[in-house]
Backbone as CSV, one residue per row, in Angstrom:
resi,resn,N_x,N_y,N_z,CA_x,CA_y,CA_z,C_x,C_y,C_z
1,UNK,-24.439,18.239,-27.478,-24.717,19.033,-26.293,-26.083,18.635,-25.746
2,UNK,-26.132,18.336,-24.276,-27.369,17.853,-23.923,-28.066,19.118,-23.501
3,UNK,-29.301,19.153,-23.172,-30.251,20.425,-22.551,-29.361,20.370,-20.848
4,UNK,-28.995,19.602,-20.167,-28.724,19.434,-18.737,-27.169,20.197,-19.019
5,UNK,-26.526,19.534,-19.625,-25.246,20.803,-19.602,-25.008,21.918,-19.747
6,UNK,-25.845,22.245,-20.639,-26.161,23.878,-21.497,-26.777,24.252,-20.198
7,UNK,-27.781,23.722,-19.057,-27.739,24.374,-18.430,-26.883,24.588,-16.746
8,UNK,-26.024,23.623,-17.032,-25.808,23.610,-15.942,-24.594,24.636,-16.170
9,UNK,-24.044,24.946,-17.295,-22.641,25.882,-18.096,-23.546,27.303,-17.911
10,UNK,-25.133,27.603,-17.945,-25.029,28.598,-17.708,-25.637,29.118,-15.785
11,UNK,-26.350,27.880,-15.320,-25.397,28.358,-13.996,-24.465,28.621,-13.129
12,UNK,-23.374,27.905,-14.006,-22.496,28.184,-13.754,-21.324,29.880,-13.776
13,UNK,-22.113,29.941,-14.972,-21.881,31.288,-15.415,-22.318,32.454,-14.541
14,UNK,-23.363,32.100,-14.417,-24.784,33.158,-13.566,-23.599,33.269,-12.517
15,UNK,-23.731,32.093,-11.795,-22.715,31.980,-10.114,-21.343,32.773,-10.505
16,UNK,-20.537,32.639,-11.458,-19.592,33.280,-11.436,-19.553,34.957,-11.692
17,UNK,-20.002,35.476,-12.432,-20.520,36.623,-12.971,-21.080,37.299,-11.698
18,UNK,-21.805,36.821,-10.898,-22.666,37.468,-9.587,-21.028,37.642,-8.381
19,UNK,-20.373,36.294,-8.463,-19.157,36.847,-7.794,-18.045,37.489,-8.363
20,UNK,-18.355,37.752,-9.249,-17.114,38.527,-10.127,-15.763,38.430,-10.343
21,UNK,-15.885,36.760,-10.687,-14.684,36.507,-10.955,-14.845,35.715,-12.575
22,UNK,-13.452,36.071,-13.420,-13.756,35.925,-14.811,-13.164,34.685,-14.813
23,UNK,-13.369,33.888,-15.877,-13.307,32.723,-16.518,-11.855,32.037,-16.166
24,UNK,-10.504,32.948,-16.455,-9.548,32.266,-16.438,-8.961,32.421,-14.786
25,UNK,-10.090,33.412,-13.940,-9.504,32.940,-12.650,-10.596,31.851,-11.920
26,UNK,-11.466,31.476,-12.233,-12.322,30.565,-11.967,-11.611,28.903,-12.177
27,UNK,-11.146,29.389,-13.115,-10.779,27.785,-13.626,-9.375,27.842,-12.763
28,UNK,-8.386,28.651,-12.684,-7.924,28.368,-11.447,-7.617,27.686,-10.176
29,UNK,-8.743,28.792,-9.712,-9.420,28.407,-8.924,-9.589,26.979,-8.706
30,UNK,-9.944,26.699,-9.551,-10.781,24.993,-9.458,-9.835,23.919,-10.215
31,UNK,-8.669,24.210,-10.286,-7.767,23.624,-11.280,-8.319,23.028,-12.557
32,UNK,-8.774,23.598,-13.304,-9.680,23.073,-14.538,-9.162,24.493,-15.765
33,UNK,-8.996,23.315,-16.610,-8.203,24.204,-17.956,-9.062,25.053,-18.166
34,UNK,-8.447,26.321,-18.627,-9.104,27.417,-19.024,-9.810,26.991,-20.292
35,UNK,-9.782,26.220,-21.177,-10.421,26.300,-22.369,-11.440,25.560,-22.402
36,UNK,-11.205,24.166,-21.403,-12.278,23.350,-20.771,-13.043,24.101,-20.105
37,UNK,-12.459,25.287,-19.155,-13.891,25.707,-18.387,-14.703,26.515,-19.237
38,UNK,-14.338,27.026,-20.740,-15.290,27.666,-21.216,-15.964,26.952,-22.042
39,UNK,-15.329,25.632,-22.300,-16.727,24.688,-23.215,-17.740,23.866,-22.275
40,UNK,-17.165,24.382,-21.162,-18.323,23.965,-19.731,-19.400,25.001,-20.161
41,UNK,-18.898,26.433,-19.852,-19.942,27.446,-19.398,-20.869,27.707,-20.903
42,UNK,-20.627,26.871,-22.432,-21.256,26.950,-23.929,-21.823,25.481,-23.354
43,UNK,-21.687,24.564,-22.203,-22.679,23.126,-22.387,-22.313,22.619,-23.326
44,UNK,-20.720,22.779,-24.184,-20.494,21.541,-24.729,-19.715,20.539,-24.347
45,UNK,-19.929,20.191,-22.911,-18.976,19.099,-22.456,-19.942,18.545,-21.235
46,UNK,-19.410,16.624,-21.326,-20.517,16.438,-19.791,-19.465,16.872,-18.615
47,UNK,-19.644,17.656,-17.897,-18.546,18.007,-17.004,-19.143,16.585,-15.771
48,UNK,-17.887,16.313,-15.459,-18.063,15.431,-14.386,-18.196,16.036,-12.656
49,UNK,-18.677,14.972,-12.100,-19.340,14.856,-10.725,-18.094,15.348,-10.177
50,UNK,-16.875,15.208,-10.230,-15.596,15.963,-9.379,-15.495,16.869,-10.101
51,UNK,-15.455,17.215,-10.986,-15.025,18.719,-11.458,-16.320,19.884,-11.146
52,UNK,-17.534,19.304,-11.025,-18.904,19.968,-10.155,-18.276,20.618,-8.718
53,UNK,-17.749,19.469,-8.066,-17.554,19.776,-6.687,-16.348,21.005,-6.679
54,UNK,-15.504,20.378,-7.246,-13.814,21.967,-7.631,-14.417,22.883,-7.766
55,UNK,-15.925,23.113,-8.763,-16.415,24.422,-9.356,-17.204,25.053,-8.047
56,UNK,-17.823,24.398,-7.341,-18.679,24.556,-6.075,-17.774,25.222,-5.106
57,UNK,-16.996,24.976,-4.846,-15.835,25.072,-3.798,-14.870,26.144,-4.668
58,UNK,-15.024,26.166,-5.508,-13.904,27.817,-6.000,-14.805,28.766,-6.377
59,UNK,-16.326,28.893,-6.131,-17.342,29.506,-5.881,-17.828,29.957,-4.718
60,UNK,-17.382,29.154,-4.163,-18.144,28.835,-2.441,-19.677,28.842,-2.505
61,UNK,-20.362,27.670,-3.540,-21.531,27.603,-3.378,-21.857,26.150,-3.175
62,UNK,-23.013,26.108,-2.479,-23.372,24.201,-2.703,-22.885,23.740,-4.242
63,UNK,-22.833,22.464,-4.002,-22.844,21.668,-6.032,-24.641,21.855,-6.393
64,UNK,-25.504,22.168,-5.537,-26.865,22.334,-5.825,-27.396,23.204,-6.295
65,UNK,-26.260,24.590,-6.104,-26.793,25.779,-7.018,-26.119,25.182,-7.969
66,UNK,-25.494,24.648,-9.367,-24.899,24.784,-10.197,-25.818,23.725,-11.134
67,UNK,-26.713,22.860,-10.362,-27.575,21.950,-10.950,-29.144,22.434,-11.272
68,UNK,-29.628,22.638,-12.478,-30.788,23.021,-12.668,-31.726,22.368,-11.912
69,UNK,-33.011,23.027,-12.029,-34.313,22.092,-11.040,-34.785,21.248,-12.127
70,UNK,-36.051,20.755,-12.045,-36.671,19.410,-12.932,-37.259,20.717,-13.484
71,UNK,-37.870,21.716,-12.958,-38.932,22.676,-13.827,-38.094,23.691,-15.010
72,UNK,-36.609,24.064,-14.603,-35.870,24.566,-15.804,-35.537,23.325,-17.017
73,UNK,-35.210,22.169,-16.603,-35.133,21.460,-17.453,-36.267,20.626,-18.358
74,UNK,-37.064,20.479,-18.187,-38.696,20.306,-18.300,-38.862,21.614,-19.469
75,UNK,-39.075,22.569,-18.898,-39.586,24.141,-19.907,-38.216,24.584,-21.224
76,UNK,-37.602,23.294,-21.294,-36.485,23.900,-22.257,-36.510,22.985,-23.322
C-alpha cells in the first residue's frame, strides 16, 4: 500500500460519505466491483487513471478532489 492510495481511498471516502451514498451504490454507480471499490477506499489497490474518472463522475466531483495535495502527502 502506497501513502498516495491510502490517501486518495480516503478521499474518496470523505466525497462519498458527504454525498451520502454507501459503498455498494457508489461502485455502481461507477461500474467498479463492489469489493474492488472497498480495497480502493482501505488504499490497498493502485486504482487507475479511468477508474479515477468513473469515481469523479458517479460523484459529480472534479478527478481533483479525489487527489491529495503535495502538503497532505508530504505530512504523512
Amino acid at each position: 500500500m502506497s501513502k498516495i492510495s491510502i490517501l486518495i481511498g480516503i478521499k474518496i471516502r470523505e466525497i462519498r460519505k458527504q454525498s451520502n451514498i454507501n459503498q455498494e451504490n457508489l461502485a455502481l454507480l461507477a461500474d467498479i466491483d463492489r469489493s474492488y471499490m472497498g480495497r480502493v477506499e482501505r488504499g490497498e489497490v493502485n486504482i487507475t487513471v479511468d477508474k479515477l474518472y468513473q469515481l469523479s463522475s458517479a460523484l459529480n466531483c472534479s478527478i481533483h478532489d479525489l487527489l491529495p495535495d503535495d502538503s497532505e502527502i508530504k505530512n504523512t
